[in-house]
ROSE-4610 file (N, C-alpha, C; in Angstrom, 1 decimal, always signed):
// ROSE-4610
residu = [X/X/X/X/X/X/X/X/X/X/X/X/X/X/X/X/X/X/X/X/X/X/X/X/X/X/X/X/X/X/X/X/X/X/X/X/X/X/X/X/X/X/X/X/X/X/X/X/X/X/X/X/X/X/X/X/X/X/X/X/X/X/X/X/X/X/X/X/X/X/X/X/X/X/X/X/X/X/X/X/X/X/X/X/X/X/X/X/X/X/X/X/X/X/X/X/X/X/X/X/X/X/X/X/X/X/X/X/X/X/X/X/X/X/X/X/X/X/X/X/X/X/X/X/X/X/X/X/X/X/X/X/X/X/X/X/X/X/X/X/X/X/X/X/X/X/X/X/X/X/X/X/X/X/X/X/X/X/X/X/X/X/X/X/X/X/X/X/X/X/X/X/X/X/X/X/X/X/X/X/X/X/X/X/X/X/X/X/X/X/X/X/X/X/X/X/X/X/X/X/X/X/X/X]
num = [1/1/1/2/2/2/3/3/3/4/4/4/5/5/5/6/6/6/7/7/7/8/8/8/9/9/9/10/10/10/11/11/11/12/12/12/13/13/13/14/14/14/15/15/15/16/16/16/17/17/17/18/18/18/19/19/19/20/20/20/21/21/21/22/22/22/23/23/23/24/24/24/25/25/25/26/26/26/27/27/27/28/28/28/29/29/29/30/30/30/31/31/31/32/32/32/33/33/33/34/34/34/35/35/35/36/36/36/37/37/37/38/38/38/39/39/39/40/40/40/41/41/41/42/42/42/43/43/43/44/44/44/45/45/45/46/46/46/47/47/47/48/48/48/49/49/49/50/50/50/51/51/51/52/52/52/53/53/53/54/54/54/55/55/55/56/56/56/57/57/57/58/58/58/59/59/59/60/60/60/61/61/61/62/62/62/63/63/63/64/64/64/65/65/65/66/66/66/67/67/67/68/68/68]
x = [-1.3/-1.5/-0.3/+0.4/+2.1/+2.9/+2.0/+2.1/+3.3/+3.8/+5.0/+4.3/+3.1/+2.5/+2.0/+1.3/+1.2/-0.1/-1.9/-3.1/-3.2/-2.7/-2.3/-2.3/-1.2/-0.9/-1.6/-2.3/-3.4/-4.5/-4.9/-6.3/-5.6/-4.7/-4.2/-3.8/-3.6/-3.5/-5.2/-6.0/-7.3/-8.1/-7.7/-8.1/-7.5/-6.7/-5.8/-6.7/-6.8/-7.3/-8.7/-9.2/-10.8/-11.3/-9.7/-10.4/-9.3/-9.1/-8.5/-9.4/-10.4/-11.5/-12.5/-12.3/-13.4/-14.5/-14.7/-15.6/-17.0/-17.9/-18.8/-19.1/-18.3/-18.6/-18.1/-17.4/-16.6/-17.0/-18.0/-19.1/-19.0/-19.2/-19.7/-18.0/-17.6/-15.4/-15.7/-15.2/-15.4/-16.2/-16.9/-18.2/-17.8/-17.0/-16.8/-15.6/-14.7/-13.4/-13.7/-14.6/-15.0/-15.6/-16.5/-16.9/-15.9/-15.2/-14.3/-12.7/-12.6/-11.6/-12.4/-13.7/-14.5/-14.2/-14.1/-14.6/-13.3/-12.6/-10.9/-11.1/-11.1/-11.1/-11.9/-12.9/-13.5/-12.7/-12.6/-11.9/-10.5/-10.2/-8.7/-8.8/-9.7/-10.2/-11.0/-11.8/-12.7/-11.8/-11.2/-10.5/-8.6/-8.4/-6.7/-5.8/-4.8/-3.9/-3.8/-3.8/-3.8/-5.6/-6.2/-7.8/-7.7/-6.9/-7.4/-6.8/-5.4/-4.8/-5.7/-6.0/-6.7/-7.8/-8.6/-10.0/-9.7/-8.7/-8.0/-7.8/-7.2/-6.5/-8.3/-9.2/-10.5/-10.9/-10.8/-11.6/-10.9/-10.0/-8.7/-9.0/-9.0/-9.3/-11.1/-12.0/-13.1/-13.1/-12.0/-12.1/-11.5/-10.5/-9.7/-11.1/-11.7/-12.7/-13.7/-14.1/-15.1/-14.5/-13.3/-12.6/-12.6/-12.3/-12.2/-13.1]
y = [+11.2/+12.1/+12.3/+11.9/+12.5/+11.4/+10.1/+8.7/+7.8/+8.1/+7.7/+6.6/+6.4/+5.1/+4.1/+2.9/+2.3/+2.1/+1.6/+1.9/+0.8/-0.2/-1.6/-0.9/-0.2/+0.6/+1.4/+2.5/+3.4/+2.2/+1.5/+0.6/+0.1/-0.7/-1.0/+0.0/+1.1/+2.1/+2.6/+2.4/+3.2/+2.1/+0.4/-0.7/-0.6/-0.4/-0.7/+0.9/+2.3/+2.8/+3.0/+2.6/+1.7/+0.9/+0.0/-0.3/-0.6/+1.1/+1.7/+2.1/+2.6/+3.7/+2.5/+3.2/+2.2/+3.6/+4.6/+5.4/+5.6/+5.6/+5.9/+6.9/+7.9/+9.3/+9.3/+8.6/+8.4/+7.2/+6.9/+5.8/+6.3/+7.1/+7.9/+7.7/+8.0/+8.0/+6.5/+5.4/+4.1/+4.0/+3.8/+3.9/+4.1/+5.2/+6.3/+5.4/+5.0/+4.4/+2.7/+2.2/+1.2/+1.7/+2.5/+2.2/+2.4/+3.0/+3.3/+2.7/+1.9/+0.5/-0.5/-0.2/-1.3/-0.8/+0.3/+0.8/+0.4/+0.9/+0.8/-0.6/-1.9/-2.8/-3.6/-2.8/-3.3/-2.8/-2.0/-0.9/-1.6/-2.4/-2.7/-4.5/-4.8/-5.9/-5.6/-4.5/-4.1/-3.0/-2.3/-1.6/-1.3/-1.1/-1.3/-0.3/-0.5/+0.4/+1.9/+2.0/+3.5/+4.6/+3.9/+4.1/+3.7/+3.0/+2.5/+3.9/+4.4/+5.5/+6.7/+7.0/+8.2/+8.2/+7.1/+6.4/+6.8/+6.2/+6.4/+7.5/+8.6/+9.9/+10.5/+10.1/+10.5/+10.6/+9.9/+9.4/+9.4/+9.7/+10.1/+12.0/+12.5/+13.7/+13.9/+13.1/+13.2/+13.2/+11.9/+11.9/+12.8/+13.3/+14.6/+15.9/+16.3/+16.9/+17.1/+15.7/+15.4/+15.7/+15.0/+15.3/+16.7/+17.6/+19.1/+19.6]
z = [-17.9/-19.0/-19.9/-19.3/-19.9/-20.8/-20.0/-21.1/-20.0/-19.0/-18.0/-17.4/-17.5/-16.9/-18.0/-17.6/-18.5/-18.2/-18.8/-18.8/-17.1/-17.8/-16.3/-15.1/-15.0/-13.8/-13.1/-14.5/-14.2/-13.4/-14.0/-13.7/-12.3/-11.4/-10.8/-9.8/-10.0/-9.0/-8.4/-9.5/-9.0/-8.4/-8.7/-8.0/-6.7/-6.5/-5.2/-3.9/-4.6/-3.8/-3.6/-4.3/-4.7/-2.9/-2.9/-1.5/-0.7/-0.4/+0.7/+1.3/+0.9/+1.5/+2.5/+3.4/+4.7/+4.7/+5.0/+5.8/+4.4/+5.6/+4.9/+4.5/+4.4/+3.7/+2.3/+3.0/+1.0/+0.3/+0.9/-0.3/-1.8/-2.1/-3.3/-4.2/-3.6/-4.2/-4.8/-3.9/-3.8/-4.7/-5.2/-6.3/-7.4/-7.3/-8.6/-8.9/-8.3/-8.8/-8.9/-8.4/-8.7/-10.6/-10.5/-12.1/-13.3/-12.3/-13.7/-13.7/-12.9/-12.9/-13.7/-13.5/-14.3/-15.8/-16.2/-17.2/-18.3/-17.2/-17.7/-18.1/-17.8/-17.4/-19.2/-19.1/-20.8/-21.9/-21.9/-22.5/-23.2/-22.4/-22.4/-23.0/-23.4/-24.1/-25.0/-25.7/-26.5/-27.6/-27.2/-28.1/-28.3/-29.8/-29.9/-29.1/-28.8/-27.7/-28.2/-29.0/-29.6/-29.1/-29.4/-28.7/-27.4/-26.6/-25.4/-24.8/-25.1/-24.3/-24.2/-25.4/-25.7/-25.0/-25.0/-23.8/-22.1/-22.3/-20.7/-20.5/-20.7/-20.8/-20.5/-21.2/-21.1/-20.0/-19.5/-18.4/-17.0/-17.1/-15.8/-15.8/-16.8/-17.2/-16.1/-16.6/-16.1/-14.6/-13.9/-12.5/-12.3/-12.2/-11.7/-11.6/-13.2/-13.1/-11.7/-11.3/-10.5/-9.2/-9.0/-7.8/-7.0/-8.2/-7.6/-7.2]
């Protein structure tokens, strides 16, 4: 949010705990950071870096949302 990371990192941190998750209760998490590593992932080939942050920031905003 603060900009101290870079979009890579972001996408790379949520891939990495993407598949940490073994239990099946947390199917649904897994899922959720699977689509939106995916999402990140277009995002970052489809639109210019000034839109991709602002995209990103979106959507990191949304998972936190969900999280709580």
């Amino acid at each position: 949010m603060n900009k101290e990371i870079s979009v890579e990192e972001i996408q790379s941190i949520i891939y990495n705990t993407e598949h940490q998750i073994l239990s099946i209760e947390e199917k649904w998490l897994r899922e959720l950071l699977f689509n939106i590593e995916n999402e990140i992932e277009l995002l970052r080939y489809t639109v210019d870096k000034e839109q991709l942050e602002t995209s990103v920031e979106l959507i990191i905003k949304n998972l936190i949302t969900k999280l709580k």
